[in-house]
N, C-alpha and C positions, 0 to 999 in steps of 0.2 A: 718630222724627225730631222734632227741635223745632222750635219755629216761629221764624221768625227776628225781630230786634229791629225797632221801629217803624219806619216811614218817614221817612227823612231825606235828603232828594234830596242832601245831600253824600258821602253815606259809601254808594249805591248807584251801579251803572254799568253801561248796558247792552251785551250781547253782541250778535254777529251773529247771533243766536238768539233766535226768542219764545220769551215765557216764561220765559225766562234769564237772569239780572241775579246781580249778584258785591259779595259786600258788601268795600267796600274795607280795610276796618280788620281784618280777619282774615283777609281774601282768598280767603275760601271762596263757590262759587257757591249759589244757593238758585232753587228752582223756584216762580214767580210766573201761577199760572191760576186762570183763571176756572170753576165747575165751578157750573152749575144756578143763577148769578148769585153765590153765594159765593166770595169771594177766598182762596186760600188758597197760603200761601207758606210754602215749607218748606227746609231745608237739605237740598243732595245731600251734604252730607260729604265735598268735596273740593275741592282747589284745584285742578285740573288741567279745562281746558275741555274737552278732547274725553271725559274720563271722566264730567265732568257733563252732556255733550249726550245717554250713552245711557241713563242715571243718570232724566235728565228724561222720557225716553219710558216707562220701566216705570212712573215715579211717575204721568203722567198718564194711564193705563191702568188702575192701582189705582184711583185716585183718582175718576175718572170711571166705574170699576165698585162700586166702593163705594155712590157717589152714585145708579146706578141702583137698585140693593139698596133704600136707602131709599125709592127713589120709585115702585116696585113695591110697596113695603109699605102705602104712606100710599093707592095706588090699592085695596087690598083683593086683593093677588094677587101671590104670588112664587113663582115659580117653580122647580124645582131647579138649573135650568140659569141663572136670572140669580144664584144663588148659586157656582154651579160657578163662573162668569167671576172675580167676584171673587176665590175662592179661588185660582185658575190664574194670575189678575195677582199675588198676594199671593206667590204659588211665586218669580214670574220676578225679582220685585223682594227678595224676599229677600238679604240679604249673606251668609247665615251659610249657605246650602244649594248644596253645589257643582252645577254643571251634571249630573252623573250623576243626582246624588239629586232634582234634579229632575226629568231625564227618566223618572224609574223612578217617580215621586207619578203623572208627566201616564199613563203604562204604566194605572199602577192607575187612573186615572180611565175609560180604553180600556175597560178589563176591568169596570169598573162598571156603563157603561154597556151595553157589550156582553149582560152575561148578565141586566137588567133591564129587561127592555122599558119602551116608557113611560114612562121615569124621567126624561129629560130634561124635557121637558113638563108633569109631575106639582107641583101645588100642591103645597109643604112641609109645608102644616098640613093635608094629606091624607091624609103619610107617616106610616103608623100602625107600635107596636112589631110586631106582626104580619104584616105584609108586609117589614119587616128583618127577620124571622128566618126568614122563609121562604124572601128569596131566599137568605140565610146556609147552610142549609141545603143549597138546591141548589148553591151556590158550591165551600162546604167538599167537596162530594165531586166534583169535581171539576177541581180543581188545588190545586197544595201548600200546606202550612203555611202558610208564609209568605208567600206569594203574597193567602193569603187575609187573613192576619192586618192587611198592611199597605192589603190594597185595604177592608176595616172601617174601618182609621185613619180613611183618605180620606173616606170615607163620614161620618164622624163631624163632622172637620173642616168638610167643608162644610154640612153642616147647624147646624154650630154658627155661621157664619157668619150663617144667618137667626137664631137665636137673640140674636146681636147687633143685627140690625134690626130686634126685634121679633115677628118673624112668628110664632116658636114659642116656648113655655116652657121646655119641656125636650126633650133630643136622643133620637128614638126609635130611633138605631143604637146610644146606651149601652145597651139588654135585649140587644144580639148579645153571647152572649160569643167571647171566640179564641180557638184553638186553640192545641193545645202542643207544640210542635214537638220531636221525637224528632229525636235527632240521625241520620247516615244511616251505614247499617253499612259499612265500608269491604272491599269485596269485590275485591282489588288482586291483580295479576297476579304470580307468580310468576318467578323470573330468567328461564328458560327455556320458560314462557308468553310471556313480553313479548317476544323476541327474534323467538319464528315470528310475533307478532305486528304484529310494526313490518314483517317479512318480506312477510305477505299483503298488507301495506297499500302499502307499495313495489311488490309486481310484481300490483297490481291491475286493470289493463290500462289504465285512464283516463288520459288525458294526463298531469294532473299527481299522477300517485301516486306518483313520486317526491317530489314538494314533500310531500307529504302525511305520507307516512313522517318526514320528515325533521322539518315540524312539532310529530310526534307524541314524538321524539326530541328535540329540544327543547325541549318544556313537563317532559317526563319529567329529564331532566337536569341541569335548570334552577330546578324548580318555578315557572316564570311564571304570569302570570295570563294568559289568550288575548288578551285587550287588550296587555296588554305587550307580549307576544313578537310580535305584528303591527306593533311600532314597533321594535324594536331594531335600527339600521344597523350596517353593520361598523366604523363609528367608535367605537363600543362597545363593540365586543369587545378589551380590551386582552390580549394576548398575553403581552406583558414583564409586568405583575403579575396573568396566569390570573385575570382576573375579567372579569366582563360589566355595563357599566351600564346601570339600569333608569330610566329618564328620570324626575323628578317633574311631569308635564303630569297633570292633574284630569282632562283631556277625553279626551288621547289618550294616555297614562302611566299611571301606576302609580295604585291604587282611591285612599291619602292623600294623593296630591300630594307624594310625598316619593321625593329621586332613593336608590336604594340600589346597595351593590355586590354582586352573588354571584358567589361564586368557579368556577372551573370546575374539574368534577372530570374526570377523564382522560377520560371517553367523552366529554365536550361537547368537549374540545378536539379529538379525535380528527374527531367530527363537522364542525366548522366547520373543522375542514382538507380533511376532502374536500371541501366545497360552497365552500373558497376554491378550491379544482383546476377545479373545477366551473364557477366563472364568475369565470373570470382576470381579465374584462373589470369585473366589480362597481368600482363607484364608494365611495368609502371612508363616503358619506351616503345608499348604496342600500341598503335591506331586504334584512335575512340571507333572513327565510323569505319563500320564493315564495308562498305560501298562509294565510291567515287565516284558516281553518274546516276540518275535515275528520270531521263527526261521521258523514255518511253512510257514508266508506271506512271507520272506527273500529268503527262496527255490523255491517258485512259482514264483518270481519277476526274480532270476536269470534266471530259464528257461526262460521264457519269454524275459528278455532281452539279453540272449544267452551269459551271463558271468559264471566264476566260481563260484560255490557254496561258500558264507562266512557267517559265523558263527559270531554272538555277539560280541565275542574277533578280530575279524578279523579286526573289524570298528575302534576297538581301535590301533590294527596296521597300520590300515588307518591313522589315526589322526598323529601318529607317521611319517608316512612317508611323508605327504604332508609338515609337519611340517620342515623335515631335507632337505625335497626338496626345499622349501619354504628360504631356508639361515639358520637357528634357528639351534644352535650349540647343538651338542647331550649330552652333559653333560645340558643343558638347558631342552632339552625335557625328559630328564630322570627326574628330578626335577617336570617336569610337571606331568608325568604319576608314579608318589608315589615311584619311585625308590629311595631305601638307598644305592648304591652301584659307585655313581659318575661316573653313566655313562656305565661302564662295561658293565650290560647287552642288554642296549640299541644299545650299540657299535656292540655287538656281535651279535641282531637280524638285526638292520637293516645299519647294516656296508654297505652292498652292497645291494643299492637300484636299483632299477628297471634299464635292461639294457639301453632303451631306453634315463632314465636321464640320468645316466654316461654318455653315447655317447655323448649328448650334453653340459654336463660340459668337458666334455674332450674337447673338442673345443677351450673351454677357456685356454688352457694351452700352451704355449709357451718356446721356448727356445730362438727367433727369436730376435735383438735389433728392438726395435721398431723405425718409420720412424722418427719420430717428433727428438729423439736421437741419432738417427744417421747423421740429418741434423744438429743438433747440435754442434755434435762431428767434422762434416768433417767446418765446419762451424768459427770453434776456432781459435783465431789465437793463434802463440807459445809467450809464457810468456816472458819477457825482459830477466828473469832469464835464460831458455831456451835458448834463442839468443844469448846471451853472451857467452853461455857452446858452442855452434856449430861454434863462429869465432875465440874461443881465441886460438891462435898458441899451440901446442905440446911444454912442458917445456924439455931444455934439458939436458940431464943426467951429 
């Protein structure tokens, strides 16, 4: 953010807000505070006042954690945790980091803290490379790839935060290296696995093991993301062009922010006719699925029907693969399941599907002239033009 032009009591004017002032020649407001006797006035980057009033609160939160940063430094002592604050104010004020991405930074900062004791409390320049790889070490075995990889990030970042004040040279979480993350074998249910499967999980005995079944049936059908499909009202389900919309809300919508359509194939429609029988009385902005989790009744259903354990996300690779098995070209079904990347990733998860298809599309592959064409072939008689080439005398020289 830049600093706004000098002081000119004609061309400023103040709000019903301290700290709040609106420069009138461009009409954009700018935040005017005081911080440790330094005046510092910045632009919120917009002309709308109530988007500048929450705009003003994250800025003086950074700002006044910033300023602690320093003044812990210049006393001879910072902290990990007066660095953590700055970074976490730096998360919230961020424009470019959606609300998920940033609850899943503050996740990993949890989990930081959690499996290092003493960390909050701990001088910076006490943090040696040897106690980052130790606790890396215990981390990584632990909980996942990724999980780890991105809570190192964090680690990094905030220390690189002292590194800006001063207090360190260099960041003792760059000696952690990360791990690399194998992709996850897809271990997917069979037509007639997933059927007794959805079965056990409907006559489960639990109150709502019907709802459950049903959600299970609709991630699968659908390929949603479980966030999704806990938002889709029956104002969504368009009937007249068999498709279902996918909201674009960041918070409570789809992971891009971006609304999409996916079509329904006969068992979605099949399904959302009975659970329209089911509750005649639904409101047209009331939630299709009664239940938003059901990984408990999913675990118990597996055992019992003696498959692999799958997770929420798994039904939606479900959906993907019956779909590529199905003929439906993968830059198609990437378009279905909210991918921006034309296909790539879809390419790269489910390139190599299940042996069992292969083996049988391999079948289909031929190098062989086919019978019909070769009866054809042997079948032709030679062309006049041909005839003439094979009688006419040798010309001579």
């Amino acid at each position: 953010m830049k600093n706004a032009p000098t002081d000119q009591a004609s061309v400023w004017s103040k709000t019903p807000f301290a700290n709040l002032v609106r420069y009138e020649p461009s009409g954009r407001y700018f935040a005017r505070i005081r911080v440790h006797g330094k005046l510092i006035r910045k632009t919120l980057k917009t002309k709308t006042l109530s988007v500048a009033k929450l705009r003003l609160g994250d800025l003086e939160k950074h700002e006044r954690g910033v300023s602690a940063v320093h003044v812990a430094v210049e006393q001879g002592k910072l902290t990990f945790n007066d660095a953590l604050k700055t970074y976490q104010a730096e998360l919230k004020a961020s424009p470019h980091l959606k609300p998920n991405a940033i609850r899943y930074r503050n996740e990993t900062v949890n989990a930081l803290l959690r499996t290092w004791a003493g960390l909050k409390e701990k001088d910076v320049r006490k943090i040696s490379e040897a106690e980052c790889k130790a606790w890396a070490a215990k981390f990584s075995g632990e909980y996942s790839a990724t999980l780890y990889n991105n809570t190192v990030g964090t680690l990094r970042q905030v220390l690189a935060i002292a590194i800006k004040a001063g207090a360190i040279y260099h960041n003792p979480a760059q000696a952690v290296s990360k791990a690399k993350i194998r992709p996850k074998e897809l271990r997917l249910p069979e037509p007639e696995q997933f059927a007794k499967f959805v079965t056990v999980v409907a006559t489960g005995g639990a109150r709502q093991s019907r709802d459950c079944a049903s959600l299970v049936q609709f991630l699968a059908y659908g390929g949603f993301r479980k966030g999704e499909a806990a938002n889709v009202t029956w104002n969504d389900c368009d009937f007249t062009k068999g498709e279902i919309v996918v909201r674009g809300d960041p918070v409570h919508g789809t992971k891009s922010g971006a609304t999409r359509r996916v079509p329904m194939i006969p068992e979605m429609v099949e399904l959302l006719k009975e659970l329209e029988l089911e509750r005649d009385t639904d409101a047209p902005n009331q939630l299709v699925m009664g239940v938003h989790e059901c990984q408990n009744a999913m675990d118990r259903a597996a055992k019992l029907v003696g498959m692999a354990r799958i997770t929420h996300h798994d039904l939606r690779h479900l959906f993907a693969t019956r779909c590529i098995e199905s003929g439906v070209d993968i830059p198609t079904v990437s378009r279905w399941l909210g991918h921006k990347d034309g296909g790539a990733l879809a390419m790269k998860v489910y390139g190599h599907l299940r042996d069992a298809h292969s083996a049988s599309m391999a079948q289909k592959v031929t190098f062989a002239v086919l019978k019909k064409d070769a009866q054809k072939t042997d079948a032709e008689p030679s062309s006049p033009t041909n005839a003439k080439k094979e009688t006419k005398p040798a010309r001579k020289s």
